[in-house]
ROLUM-248836 format. One record per residue: residue in one letter; x, y, z of N, C-alpha, C, CB in turn. Coordinates in pm, whole numbers, plus 50000, padded with zeros to 5 digits. Glycine has a CB too. Layout:
AXYZXYZXYZXYZ...
END
This chain:
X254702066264834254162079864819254542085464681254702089164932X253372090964604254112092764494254302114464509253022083964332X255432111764437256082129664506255792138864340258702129764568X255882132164178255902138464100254582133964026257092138264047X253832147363992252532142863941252542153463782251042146664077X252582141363664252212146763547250832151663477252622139263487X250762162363498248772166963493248932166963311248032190663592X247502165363288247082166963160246542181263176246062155763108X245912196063100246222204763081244182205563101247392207462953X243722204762958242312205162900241242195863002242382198362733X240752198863047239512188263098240092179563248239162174462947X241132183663233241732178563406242022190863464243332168063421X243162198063439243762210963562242442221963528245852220663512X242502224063374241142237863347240422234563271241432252363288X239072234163331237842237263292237512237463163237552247463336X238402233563036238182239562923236902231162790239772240762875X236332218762864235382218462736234172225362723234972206262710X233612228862842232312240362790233242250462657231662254162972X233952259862687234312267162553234542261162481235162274862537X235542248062458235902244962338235072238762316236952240262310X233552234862309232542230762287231852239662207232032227362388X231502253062235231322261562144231832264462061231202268462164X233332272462097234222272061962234572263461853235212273661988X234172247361881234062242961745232382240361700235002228861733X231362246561834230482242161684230212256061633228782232461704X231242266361641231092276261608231422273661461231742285161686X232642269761469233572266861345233112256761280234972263961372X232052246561280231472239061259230232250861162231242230261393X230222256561283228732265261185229652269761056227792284261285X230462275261030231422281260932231602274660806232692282260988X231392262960804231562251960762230682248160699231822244860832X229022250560705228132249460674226762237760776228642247360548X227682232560888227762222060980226522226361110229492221061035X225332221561148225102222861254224922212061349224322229161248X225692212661462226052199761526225042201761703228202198761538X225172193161705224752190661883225702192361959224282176461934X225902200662045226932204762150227122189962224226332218362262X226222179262284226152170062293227402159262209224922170362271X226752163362099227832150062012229312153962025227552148561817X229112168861997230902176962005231412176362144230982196161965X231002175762277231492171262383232122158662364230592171162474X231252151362350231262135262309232812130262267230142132362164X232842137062129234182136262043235332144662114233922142661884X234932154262132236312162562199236832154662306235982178162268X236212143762432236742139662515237272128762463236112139062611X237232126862324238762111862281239652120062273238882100462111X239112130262203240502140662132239962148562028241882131662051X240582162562044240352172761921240702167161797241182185761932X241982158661785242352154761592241362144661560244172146261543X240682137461675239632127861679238642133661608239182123861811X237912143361716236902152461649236792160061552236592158661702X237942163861505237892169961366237632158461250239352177761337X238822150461267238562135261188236822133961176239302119561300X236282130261268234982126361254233742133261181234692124861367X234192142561242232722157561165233382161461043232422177361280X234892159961024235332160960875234692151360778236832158660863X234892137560790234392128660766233072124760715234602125260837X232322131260853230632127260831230212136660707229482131560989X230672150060793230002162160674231072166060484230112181560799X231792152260519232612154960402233472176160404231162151060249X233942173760497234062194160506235622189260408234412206960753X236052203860364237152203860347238712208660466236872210460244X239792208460412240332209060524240382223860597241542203360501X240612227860726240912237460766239882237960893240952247460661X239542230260932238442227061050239392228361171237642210161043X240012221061181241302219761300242162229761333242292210161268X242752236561201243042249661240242432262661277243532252161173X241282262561216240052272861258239912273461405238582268161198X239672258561445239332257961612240622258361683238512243361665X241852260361627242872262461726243072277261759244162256461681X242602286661651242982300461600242202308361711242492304061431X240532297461696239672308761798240322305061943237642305961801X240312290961945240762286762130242022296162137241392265862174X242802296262103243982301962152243882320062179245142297562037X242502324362139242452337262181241232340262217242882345862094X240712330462269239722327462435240572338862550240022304762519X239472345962563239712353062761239752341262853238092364262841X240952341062959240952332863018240312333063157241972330463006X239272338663091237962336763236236832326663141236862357963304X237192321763045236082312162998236742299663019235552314062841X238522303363047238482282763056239032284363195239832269562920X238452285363301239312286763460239482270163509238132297363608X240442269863556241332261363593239752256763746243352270463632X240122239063747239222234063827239242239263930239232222963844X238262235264064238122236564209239402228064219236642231064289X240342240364308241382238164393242432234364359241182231664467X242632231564178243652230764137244952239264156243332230064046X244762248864152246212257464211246362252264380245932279164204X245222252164448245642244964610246712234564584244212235664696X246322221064512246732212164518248292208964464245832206964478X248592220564406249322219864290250512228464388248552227164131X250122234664429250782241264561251212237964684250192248164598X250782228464708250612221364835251422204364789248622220964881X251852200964664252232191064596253702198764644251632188264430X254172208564574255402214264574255462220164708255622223864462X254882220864817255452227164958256152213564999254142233865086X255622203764935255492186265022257072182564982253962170764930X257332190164871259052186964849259152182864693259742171964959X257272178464615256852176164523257232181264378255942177664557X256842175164286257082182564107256042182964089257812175463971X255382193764002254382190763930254842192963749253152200463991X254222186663695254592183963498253482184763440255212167963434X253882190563340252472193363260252882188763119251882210863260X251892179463059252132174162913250632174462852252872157362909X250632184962743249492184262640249562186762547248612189062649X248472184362432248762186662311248352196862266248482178762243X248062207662345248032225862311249222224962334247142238862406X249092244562315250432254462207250572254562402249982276262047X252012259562371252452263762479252232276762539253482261862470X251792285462427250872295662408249932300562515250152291962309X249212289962442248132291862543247562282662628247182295762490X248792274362704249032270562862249602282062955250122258262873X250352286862884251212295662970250572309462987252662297362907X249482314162913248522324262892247672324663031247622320962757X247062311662997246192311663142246592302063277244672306763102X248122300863252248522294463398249202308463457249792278863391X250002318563361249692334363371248962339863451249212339363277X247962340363374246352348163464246102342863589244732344963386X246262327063645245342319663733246632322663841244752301363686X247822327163782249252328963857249502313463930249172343363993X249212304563833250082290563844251542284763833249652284263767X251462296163662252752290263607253932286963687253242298663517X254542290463778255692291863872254912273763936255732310964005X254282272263958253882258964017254332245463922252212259264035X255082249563816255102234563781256552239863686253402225863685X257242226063729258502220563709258982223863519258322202163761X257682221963477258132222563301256662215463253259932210463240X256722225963133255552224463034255622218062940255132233962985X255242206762898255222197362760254412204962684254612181362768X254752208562583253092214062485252972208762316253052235862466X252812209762275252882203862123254042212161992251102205762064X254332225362106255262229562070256962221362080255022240662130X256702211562158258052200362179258012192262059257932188862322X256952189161991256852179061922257212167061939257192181161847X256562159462052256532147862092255372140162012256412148262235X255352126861963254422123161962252642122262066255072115961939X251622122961998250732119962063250552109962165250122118961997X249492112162251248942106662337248172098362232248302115162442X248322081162266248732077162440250362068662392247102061662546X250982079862297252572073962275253282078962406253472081162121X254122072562500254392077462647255772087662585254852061962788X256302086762443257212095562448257882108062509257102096762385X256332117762558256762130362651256972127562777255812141162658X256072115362855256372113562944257752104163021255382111762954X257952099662911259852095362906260502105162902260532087362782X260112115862852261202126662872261602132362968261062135262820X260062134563036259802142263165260842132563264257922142563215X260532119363256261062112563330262942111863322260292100763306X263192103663230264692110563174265342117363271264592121263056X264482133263206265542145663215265852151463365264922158763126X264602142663428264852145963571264872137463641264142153363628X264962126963605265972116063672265042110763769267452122063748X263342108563768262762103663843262762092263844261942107063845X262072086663998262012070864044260642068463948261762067164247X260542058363873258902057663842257852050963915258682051963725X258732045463992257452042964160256862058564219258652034564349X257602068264175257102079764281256202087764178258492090564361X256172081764065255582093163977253852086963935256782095663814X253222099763891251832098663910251572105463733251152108964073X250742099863660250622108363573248562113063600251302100063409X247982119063558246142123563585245652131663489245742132663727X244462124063406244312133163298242492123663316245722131863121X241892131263213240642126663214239852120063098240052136263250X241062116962974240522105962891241452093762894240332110662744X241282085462838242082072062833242902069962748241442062062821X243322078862699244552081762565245872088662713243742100462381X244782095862787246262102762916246592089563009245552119263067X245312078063050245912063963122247052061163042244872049863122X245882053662925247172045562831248702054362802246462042462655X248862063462804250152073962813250952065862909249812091062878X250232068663032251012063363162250972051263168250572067363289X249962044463102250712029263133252022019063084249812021663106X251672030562945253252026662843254132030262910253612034062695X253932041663001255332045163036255962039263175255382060463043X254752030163250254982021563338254922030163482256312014263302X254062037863467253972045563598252192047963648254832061863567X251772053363753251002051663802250122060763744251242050863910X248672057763726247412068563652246142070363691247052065363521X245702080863753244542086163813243912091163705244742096063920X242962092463681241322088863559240732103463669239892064163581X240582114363607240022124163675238642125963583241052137163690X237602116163669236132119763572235002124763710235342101063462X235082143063643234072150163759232682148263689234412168963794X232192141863573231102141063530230132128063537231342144563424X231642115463580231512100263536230592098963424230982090763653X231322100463326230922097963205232162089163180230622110663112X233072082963185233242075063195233652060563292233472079163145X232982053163215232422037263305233212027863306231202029163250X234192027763266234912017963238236432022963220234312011363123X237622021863272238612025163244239742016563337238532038963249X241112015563261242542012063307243282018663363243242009163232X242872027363464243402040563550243482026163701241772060263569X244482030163730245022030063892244252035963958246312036163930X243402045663944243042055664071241632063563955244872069864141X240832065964061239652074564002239352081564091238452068463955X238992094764060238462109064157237472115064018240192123864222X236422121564108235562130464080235902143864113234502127164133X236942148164224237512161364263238872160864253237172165564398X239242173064251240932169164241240942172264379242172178864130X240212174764476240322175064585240892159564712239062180964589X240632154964605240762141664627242092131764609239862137764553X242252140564527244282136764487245092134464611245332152364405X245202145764706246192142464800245872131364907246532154464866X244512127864895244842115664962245372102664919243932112865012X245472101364692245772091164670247512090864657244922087564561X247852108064679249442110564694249942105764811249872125164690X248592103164931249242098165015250082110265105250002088164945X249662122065082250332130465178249172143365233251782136865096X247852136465261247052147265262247172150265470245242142065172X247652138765484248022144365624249272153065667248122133565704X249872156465590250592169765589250632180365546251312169665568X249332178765496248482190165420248082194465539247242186565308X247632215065516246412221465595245622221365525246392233665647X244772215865533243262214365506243262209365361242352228965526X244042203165305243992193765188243322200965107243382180265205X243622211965082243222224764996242432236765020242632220964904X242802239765142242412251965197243172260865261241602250165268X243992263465155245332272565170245062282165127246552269365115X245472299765178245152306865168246072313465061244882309865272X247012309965049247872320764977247472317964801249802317865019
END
């Protein structure tokens, strides 16, 4: 049974590439750049330093692309990036079970804690990795050695779930188990342990959805 689950932040727990899809081809427009929301999805799901790299690249821009799009995301209303179907259930219902939940991403801590705030999550998870730690990138398992480390987990019990293959490969360096959360299946091919389309779907690969009420239909 695995009891500690390391979530990825962007595109797994909340909702966040429709906005950050705009906000950079906003900043893209700024730039002189008009892009296909299409292609900028595309790139954002390897990675933002990815996607900047690339449209820096193509359109020859100068620098300041990457910081532009961190400046607007980070002061997004957090009713444009809401956290998935049932993620606070699950996340709740992880920690009634006796569970951890961990959070490691490469946003500000800022603005994780902004809208795990608003969604009244934050109290649901054990400790926030953010880029404010300065860990190396994903898929270097460095944060997730830490996580592990400092709290002295079994790595049979631990789960890491994110929705590109830079968050697998994370977990596989670090020798622990990895759920591939693709609600779009857009991707076809991957080195994940486990695949879901819902996170509704998690507690049965935690293996504790029979001690769940209603495996996410908790009221509080």
């Amino acid at each position: 049974m695995f009891e500690y689950v390391i979530w990825d932040f962007g595109g797994t727990l909340f909702d966040t590439y429709p906005a950050a899809t705009r906000v950079f081809r906003e900043v893209l427009s700024k730039f002189g750049v008009i892009a296909k929301e299409e292609e900028i999805l595309e790139k954002l799901k390897e990675s933002t330093i990815k996607a900047a790299t690339y449209f820096s690249n193509k359109y020859r821009l100068k620098e300041g692309l990457i910081e532009n799009f961190y400046t607007i995301e980070n002061h997004l209303e957090p009713d444009k990036q809401p956290p998935f179907k049932s993620a606070r259930e699950v996340c709740l219902q992880i920690n009634r079970n006796g569970g951890n939940n961990f959070l490691f991403s490469h946003r500000s801590n800022y603005s994780m804690t902004k809208l795990l705030s608003y969604y009244n999550m934050i109290d649901l998870f054990s400790e926030i990795v953010s880029s404010d730690n300065g860990f190396a990138r994903k898929p270097d398992p460095q944060a997730i050695m830490y996580i592990i480390d400092k709290y002295d987990l079994d790595h049979e019990r631990v789960i890491t779930i994110g929705d590109r293959e830079i968050d697998i490969e994370s977990g596989r360096r670090a020798g622990i188990a990895t759920c591939l959360f693709n609600p779009g299946g857009s991707i076809t091919s991957t080195r994940a342990d486990y695949v879901i389309d819902s996170l509704e779907q998690l507690p049965s690969i935690l293996q504790v959805c029979n001690r769940f009420k209603g495996c996410g239909d908790t009221n509080d």
